[in-house]
C-alpha positions in Angstrom: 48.6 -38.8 209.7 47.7 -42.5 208.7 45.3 -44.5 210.2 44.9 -48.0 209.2 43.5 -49.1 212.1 40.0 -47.8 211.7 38.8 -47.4 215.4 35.6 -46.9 214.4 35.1 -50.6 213.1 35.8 -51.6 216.3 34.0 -49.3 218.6 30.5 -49.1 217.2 28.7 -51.9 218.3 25.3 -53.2 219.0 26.2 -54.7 222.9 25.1 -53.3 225.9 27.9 -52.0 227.8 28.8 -54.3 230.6 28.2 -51.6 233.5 25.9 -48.9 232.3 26.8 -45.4 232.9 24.9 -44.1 236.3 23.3 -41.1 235.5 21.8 -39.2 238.7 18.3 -38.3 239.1 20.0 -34.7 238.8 22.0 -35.1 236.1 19.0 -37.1 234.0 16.5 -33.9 234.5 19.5 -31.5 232.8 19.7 -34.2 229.9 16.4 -34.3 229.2 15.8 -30.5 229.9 18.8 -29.6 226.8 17.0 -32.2 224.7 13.6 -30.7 224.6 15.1 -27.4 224.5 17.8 -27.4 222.1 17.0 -30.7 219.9 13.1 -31.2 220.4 12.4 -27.7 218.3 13.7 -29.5 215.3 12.4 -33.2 215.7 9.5 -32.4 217.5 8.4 -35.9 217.5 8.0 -36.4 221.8 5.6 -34.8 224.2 7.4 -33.3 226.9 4.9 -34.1 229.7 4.0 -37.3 228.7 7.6 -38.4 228.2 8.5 -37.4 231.8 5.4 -39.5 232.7 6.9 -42.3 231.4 10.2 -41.9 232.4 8.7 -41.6 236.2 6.7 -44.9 235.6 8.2 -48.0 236.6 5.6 -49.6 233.8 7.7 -48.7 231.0 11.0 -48.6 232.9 11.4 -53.0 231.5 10.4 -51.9 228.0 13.3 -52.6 225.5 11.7 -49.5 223.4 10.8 -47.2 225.9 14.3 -47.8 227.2 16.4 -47.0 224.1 14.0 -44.1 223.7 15.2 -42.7 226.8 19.0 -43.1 227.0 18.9 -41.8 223.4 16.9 -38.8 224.5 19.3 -38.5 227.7 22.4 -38.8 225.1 21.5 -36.3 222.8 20.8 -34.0 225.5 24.0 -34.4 227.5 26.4 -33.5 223.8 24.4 -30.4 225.6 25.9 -30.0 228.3 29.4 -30.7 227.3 29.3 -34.7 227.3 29.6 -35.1 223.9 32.7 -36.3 222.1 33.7 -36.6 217.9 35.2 -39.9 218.5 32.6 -42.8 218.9 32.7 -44.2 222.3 34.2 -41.7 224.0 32.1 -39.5 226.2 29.4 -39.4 228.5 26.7 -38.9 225.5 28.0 -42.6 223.7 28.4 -44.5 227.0 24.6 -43.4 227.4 24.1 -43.9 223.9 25.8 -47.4 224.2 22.9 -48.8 226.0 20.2 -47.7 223.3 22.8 -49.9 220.6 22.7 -52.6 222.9 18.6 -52.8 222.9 18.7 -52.4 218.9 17.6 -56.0 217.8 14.9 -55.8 220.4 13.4 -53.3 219.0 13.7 -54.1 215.2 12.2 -58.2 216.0 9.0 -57.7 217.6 5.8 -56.3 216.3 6.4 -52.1 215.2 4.7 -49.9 217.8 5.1 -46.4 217.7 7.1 -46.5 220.6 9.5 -48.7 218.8 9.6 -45.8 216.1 10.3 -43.4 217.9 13.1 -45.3 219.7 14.6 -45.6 215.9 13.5 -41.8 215.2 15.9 -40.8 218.2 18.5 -43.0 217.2 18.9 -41.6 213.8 19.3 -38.3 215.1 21.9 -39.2 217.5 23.4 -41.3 214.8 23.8 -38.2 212.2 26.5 -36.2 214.2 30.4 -37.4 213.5 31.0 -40.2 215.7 28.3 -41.9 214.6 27.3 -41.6 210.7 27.7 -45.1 209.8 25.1 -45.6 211.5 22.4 -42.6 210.4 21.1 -44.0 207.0 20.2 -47.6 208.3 18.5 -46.1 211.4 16.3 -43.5 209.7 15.6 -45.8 206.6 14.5 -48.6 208.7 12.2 -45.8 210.7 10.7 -44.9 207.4 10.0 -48.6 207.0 8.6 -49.1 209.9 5.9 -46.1 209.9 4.6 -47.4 206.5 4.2 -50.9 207.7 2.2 -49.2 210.5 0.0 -47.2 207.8 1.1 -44.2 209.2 1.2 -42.8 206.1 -2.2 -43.6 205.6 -3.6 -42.2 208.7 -3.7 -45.7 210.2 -2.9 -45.6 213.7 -3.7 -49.0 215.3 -5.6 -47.2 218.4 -2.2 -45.2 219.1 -2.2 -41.7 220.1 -3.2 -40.2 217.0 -1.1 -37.0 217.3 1.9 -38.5 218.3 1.8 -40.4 215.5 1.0 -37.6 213.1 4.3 -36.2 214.7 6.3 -39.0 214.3 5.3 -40.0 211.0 6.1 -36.1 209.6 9.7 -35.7 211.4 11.0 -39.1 209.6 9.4 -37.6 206.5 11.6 -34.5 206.6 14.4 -36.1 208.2 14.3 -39.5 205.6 14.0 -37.0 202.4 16.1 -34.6 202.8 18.7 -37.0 203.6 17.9 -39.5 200.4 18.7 -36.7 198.4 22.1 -35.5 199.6 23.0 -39.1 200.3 22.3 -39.5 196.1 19.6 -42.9 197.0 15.6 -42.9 196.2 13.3 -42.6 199.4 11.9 -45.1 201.0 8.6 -43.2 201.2 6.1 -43.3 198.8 4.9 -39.6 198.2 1.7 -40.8 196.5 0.8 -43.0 198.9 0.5 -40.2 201.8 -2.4 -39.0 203.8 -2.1 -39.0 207.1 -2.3 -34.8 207.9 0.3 -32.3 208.9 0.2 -31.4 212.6 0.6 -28.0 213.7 3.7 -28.1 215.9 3.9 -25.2 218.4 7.5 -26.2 219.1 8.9 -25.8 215.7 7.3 -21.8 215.3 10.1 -19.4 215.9 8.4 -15.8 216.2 5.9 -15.6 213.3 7.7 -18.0 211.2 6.3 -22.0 211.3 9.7 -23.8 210.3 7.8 -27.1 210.6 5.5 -26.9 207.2 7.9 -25.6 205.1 10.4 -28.4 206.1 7.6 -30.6 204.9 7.4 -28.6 201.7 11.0 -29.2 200.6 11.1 -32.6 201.6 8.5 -33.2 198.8 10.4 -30.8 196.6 14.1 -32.7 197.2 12.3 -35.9 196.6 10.8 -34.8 193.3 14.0 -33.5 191.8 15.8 -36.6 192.4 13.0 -38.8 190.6 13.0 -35.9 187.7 16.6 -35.5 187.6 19.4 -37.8 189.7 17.5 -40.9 189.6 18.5 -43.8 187.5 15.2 -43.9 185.0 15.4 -39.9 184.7 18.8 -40.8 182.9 17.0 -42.0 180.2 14.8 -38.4 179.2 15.2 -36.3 176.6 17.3 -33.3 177.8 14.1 -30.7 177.4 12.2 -32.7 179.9 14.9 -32.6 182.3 15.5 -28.3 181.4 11.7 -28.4 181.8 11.7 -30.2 185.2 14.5 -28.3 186.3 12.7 -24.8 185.6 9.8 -25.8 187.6 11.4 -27.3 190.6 13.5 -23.8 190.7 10.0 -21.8 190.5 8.6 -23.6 193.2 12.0 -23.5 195.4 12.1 -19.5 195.0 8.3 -19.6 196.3 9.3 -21.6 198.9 11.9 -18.9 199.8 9.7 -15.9 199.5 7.6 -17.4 202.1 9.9 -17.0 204.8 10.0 -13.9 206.7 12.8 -11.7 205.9 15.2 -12.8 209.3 14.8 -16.7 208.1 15.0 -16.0 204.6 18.3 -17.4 202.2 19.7 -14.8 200.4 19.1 -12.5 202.7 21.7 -11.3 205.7 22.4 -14.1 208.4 21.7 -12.0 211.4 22.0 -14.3 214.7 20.8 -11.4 216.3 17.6 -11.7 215.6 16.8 -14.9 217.1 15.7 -15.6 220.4 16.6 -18.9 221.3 19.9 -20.9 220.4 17.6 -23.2 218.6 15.7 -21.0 216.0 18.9 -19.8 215.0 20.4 -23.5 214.1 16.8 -23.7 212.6 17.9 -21.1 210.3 21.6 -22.1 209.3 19.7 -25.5 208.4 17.7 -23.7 206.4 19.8 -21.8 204.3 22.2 -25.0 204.0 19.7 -27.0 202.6 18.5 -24.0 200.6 21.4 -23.4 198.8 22.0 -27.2 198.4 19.3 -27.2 196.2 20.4 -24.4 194.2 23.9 -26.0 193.8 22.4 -29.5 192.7 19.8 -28.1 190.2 22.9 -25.8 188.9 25.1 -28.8 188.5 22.4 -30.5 186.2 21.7 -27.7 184.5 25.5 -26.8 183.4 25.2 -30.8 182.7 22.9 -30.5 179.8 24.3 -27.8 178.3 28.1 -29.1 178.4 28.3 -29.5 174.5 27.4 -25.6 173.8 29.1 -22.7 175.8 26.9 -19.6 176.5 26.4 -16.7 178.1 23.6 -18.3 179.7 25.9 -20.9 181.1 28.2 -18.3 182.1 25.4 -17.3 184.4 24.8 -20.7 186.1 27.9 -21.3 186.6 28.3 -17.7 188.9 25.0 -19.2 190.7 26.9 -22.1 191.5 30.2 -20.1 192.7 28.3 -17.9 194.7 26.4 -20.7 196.4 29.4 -22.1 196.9 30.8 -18.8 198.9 27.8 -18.4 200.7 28.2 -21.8 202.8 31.6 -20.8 203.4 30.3 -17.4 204.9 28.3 -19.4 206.8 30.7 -21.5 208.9 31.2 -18.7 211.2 28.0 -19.3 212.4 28.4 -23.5 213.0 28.8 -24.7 216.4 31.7 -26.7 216.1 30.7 -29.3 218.6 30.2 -33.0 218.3 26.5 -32.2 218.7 26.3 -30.7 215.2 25.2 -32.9 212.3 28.0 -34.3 210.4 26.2 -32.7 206.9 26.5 -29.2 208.0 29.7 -29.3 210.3 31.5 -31.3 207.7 30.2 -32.5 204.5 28.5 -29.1 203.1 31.7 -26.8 203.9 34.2 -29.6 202.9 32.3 -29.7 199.2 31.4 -25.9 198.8 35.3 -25.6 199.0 36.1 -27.5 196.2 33.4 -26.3 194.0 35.5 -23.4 194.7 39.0 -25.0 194.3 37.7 -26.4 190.7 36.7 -22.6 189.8 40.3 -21.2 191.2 41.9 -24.0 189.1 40.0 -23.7 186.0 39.5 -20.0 185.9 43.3 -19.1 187.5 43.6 -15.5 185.8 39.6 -14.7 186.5 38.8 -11.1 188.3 36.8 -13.8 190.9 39.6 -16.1 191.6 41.4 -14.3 194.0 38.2 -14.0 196.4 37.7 -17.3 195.5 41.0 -18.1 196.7 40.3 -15.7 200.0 37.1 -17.7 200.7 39.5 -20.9 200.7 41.8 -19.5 202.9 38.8 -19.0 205.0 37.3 -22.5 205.0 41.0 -23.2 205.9 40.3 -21.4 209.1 37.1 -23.3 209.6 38.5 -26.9 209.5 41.6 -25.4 211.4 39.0 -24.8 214.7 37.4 -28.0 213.8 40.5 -29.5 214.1 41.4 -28.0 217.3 37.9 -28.7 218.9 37.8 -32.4 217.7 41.4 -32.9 219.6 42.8 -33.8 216.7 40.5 -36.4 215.8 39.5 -34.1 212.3 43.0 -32.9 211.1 42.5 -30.2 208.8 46.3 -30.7 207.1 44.9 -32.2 203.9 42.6 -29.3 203.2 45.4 -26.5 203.9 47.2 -28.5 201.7 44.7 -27.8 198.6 44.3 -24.4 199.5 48.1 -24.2 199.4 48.4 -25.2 196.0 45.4 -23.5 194.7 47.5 -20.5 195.8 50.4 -21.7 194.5 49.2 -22.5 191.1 47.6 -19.6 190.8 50.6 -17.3 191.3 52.6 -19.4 188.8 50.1 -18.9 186.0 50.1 -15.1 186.6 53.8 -15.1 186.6 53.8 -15.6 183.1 52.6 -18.1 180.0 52.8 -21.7 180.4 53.7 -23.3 177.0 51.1 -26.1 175.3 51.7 -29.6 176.5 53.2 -28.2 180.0 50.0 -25.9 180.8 47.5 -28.8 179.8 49.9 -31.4 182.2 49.6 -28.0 185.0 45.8 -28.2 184.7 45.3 -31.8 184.7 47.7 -32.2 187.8 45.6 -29.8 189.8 42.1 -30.8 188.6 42.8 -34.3 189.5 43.3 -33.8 193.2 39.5 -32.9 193.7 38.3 -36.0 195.4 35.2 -37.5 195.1 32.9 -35.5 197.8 29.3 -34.5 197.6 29.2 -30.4 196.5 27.1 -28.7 198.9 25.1 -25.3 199.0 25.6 -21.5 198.9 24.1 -18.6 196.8 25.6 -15.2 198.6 28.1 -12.6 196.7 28.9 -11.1 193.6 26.7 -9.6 191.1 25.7 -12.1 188.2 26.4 -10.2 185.9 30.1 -9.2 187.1 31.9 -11.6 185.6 30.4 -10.7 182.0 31.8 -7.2 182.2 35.0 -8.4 183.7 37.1 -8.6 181.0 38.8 -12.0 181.7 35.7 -13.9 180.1 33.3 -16.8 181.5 33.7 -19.0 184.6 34.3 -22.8 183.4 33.4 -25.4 185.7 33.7 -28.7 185.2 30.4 -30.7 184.7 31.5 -34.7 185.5 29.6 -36.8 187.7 26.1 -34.6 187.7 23.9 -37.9 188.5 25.1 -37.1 192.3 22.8 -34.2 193.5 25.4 -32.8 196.1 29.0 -33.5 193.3 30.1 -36.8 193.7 30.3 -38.7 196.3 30.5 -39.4 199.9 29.0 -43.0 200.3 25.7 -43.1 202.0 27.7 -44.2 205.2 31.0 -42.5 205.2 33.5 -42.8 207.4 34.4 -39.1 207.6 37.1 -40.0 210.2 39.1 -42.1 207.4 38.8 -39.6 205.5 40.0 -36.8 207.7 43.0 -39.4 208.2 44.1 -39.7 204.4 47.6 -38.1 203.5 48.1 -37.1 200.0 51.1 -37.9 198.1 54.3 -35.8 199.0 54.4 -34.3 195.8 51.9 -33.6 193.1 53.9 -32.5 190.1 53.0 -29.1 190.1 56.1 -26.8 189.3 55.8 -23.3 190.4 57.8 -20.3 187.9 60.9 -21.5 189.7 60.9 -25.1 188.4 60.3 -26.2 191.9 57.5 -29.2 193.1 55.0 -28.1 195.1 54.4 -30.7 198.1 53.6 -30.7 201.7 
């Protein structure tokens, strides 16, 4: 289970590869076909025509930009067609990929061009899947450095095609925000400094519903909460500033939702059915993920402030969270687990919804909710098991069975009968401390608010530590989810069951 090793350090690297891959004319057209279908919808940054122009011309063919632009493009569309692969440099995607690395300082040292942007733009993209999310912060910060040293932001395009820039300059907003905020950093963008205007995007409309503008929206939306709430300064407000902050951020969030029609909607049914193309229905899942991210962050806070005083008000938020929590559990049966998938939603938001639920089990063991709590565990089980399976091996899963195991098991020991003073308050403080550090991610689906009022078996208790961290705690903004996938935990944890005995892997 242990790797020291850390392939990774040693595999992602910024050379071009000795003998590039030999893609065939054939071959090529498929890549870049996938890409504009499947990826292109939700970055719709490139013209379609007027990339295969360039592709076809040999003037851009010795351009260090143009270049990396294209393998990148060629890469993300082969993880398409089954080149893809969750270890990084294994697969026909990251040899391909391997030659966009190797132009990296090439682009970065001259003068910023658009095409130099996008290059990054494409790179970020590619670099936000599994095998590669080291790399996804620096790429798509230094993209949203680049477009405001361009003035893109200001509507300054430097005699550059005016709509592609518009494009570009609106896809590293979304992309840049959204990101900041579960990544627990400030944006580099400056929202009052903004003017260039919002294109209308004829890629990104699925049906009826534009999924382009309202990604705009919360990007704005993600960035104000952090300054209001996560960010270092908004430490230092008065607590009803930061209730007031959070009640308008959550007014404007359920407008945003109402906007939707009712197929794309959170909170309502997931219904694959209803989509068209494989792409408006990732477009969705991305949507209620980041949706219910939101709800879980602003919840956190809010159970924050009111820590020192428990109410039935608090009760409330905290069946928000748990519900948002089960929610993107539900949800996994809808990921593609493939190494095309973006390392937030195939990992990070499932891995922290479940232990927002494993804290509820734990704390609330004899609660009319824990034992669907405990079901929607068993679930997410299942979920990392196939991940485990489709990543070869390379995402072992053991670890997590291992907490679900011993929420289970603690569970059934409390119910078995009392456990005296000093050995229940050891029993709790065992369990609660193997929660790791891991950002808590969205979900708002389930039972009735008020269910756990007329229970009986009295409020839901969650643990309020570490709020500054919009998603829980924290994943750094460059994890190495391959380490962690790779930890063992200790071969016992001091947790006696009604027999007397440990319980341990």
């Amino acid at each position: 289970m242990n790797r020291n090793d850390r392939p990774s350090d040693s595999i992602i690297t910024f050379r071009s590869p000795v003998r590039p891959l030999q893609i065939s004319v054939e071959d090529a057209n498929s890549y870049m076909k996938a890409y504009f279908e499947r990826v292109h919808p939700e970055y719709p940054f490139l013209d379609w025509t007027d990339f295969e122009e360039k592709a076809c011309s040999s003037h851009f063919q010795g351009i260090p930009a143009f270049s990396a632009l294209y393998h990148t493009v060629l890469a993300l569309g082969c993880q398409y067609r089954n080149g893809g692969s969750f270890d990084p440099g294994k697969g026909v995607a990251s040899s391909i990929y391997q030659t966009a690395l190797g132009l990296l300082p090439d682009i970065l040292v001259p003068k910023e061009r658009l095409l130099n942007v996008q290059a990054i733009t494409a790179m970020a993209i590619f670099a936000h899947t599994v095998s590669y999310i080291q790399l996804g912060t620096m790429l798509i910060s230094e993209a949203a450095r680049m477009v405001q040293l361009l003035g893109f932001n200001r509507a300054i395009y430097h005699g550059e095609n005016e709509r592609a820039c518009c494009r570009t300059f609106w896809v590293i907003y979304i992309f840049e925000k959204l990101s900041s905020f579960f990544c627990n950093r400030s944006s580099v963008l400056v929202d009052c400094d903004i003017g260039t205007p919002i294109p209308e995007v004829p890629e990104a409309v699925f049906g009826d519903f534009d999924w382009f503008l309202p990604m705009v929206r919360l990007g704005r939306l993600t960035s104000r909460a952090y300054e209001a709430l996560f960010s270092i300064s908004a430490t230092l407000t008065p607590k009803d500033f930061s209730r007031a902050a959070i009640a308008a951020i959550e007014d404007e969030l359920e407008r945003w939702k109402i906007s939707f029609p009712k197929a794309f909607r959170p909170e309502e049914p997931f219904q694959p059915t209803q989509f068209s193309a494989d792409s408006s229905m990732a477009a969705n899942l991305r949507m209620h993920y980041y949706y219910y991210s939101v709800v879980i962050a602003l919840r956190r806070m809010t159970l924050h402030l009111d820590a020192e005083q428990f109410s039935r008000r608090q009760s409330k938020y905290t069946t928000t969270l748990m519900n948002a929590a089960r929610a993107t559990i539900e949800l996994t049966r809808y990921i593609d687990v493939e190494p095309y998938t973006p390392a937030w939603i195939l990992v990070v938001a499932p891995l922290a919804a479940s232990f927002i639920l494993f804290d509820l089990v734990v704390h609330n063991p004899i609660h009319l909710e824990t034992k669907r709590n405990l079901s929607l565990l068993g679930v997410a089980a299942g979920y990392f098991s196939r991940l485990e399976y489709a990543s070869g091996g390379s995402l072992p899963s053991s670890p997590f069975s291992d907490f679900v195991q011993i929420a289970g098991q603690y569970v059934r020991g409390v119910e078995s009968g009392p456990i005296d003073g000093a050995a229940g308050a050891q029993h709790a403080r065992s369990v609660s401390d193997l929660s790791p550090e891991i950002p808590s991610v969205p979900g708002c689906d389930g039972v009735n608010e008020e269910s756990t009022e007329s229970s009986g078996t009295g409020s839901l208790y969650y643990p309020t530590e570490d709020v500054l961290f919009p998603m829980g705690c924290g994943f750094s903004e460059d994890p190495d989810l391959m380490e962690f996938f790779h930890q063992t935990f200790p071969e016992s944890f001091g947790l006696a069951d009604r027999s007397g005995q440990g319980c341990s892997r």
